[in-house]
C-alpha positions in Angstrom: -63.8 -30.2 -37.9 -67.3 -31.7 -36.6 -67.2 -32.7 -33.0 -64.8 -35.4 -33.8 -61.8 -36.4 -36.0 -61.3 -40.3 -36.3 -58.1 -41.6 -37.3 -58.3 -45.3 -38.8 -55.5 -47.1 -38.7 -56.7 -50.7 -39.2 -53.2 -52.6 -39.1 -50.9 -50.2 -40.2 -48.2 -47.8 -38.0 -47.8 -44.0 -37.6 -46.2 -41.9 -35.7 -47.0 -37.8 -34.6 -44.2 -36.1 -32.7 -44.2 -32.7 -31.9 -47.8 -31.7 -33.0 -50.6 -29.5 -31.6 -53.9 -31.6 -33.2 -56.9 -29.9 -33.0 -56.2 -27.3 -31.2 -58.1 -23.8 -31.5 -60.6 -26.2 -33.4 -64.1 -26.7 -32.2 -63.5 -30.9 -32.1 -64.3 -32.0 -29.2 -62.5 -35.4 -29.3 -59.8 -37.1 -31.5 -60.0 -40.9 -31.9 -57.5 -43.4 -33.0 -59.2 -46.4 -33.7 -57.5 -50.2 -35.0 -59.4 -52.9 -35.8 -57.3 -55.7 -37.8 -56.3 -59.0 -37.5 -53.1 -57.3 -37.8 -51.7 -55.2 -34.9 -52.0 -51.3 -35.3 -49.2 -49.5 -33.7 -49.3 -45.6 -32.9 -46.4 -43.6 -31.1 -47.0 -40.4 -30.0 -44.0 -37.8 -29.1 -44.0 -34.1 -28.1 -48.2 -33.6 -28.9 -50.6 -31.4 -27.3 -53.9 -32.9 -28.3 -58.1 -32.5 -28.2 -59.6 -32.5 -24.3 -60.4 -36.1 -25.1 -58.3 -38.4 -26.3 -59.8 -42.0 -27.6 -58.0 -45.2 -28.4 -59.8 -47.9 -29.6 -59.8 -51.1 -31.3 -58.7 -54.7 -30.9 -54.9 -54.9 -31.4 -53.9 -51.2 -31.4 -50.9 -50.8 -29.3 -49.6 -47.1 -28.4 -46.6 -46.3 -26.9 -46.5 -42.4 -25.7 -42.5 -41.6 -25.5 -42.8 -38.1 -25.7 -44.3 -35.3 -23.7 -48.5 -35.9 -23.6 -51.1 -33.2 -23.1 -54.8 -34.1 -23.5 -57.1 -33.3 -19.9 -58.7 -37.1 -20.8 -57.7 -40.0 -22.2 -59.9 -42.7 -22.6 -58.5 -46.5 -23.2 -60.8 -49.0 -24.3 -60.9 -52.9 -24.5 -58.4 -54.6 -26.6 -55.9 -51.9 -26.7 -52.7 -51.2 -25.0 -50.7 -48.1 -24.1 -47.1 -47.6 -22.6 -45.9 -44.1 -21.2 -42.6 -44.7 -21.6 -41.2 -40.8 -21.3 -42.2 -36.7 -21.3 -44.1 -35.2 -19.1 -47.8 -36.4 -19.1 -49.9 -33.8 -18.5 -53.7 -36.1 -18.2 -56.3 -34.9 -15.8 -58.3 -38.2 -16.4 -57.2 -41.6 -17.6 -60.7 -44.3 -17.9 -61.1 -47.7 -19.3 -64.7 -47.7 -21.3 -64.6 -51.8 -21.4 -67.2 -54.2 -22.0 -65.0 -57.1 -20.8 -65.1 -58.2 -17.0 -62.4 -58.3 -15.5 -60.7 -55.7 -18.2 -59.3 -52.6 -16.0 -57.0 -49.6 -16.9 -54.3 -52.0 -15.2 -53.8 -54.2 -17.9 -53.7 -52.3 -20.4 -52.1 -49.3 -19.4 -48.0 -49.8 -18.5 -45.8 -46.5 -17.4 -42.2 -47.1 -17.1 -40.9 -43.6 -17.4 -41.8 -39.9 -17.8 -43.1 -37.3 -15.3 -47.1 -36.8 -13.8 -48.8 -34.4 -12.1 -50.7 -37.7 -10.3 -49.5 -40.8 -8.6 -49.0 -43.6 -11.5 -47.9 -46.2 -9.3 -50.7 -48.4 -10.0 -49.4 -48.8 -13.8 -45.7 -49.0 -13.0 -44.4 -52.5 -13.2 -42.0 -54.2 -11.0 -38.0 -53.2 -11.6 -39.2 -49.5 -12.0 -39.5 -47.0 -9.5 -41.7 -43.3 -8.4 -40.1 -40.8 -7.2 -41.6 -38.2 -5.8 -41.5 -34.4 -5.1 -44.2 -31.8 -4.5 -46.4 -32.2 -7.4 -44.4 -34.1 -9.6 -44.1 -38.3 -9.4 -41.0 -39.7 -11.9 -40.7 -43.1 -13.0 -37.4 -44.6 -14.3 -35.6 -47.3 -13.7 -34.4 -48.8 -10.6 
């Protein structure tokens, strides 16, 4: 790989569960970009991943249900992401917008899993954070 490996999904769905991408590889990024009239939908499960991570694209919804390593993840305008389970293991989460008024808060939802930082920001209402040491849960209330 070159410093980056761009997956295009342009209106279509795919899924990676328990996957190690790029690892021992010299990329420094992995990208999944949609960009279609029709919505793009990616679910990742039980992946380790590049130290940055890249959505993009108007219309690409993620949902993250398994357990999530990347140290940054980067969410930019017109896509959205639910955590929805695992442990998520993300040193960094940004919004790279050029919308006002766009923030990491609407588009990012968490209604379950396990993080190493406090996501009660992105946890909406009828969920709740519990937490322990250095470990927050969210579930259901």
């Amino acid at each position: 790989f070159n410093d980056e490996l761009i997956i295009n999904l342009e209106g279509h769905q795919a899924a990676f569960s328990d996957v190690s991408a790029l690892s021992g590889s010299s990329a420094t990024f992995l990208k999944f970009h949609g960009n279609s009239p029709n919505t793009s939908r990616l679910n990742l499960g039980n992946v380790s991943l590049a130290p940055k991570v890249i959505l993009e694209g108007n219309g690409l919804e993620v949902v993250i249900s398994g357990d999530f390593a990347a140290p940054r993840l980067e969410i930019k305008s017109g896509v959205k992401v639910s955590v929805t389970g695992g442990v998520f293991l993300c040193n960094t989460i940004t919004s790279n917008s050029n919308q006002s008024g766009v923030t990491i808060g609407n588009q990012l939802t968490i209604t379950g899993g396990e993080f190493g930082f406090d996501p009660t920001a992105w946890v909406p209402e009828g969920y709740s954070v519990s937490h322990e040491g250095d470990v927050w849960r969210v579930g259901g209330e």
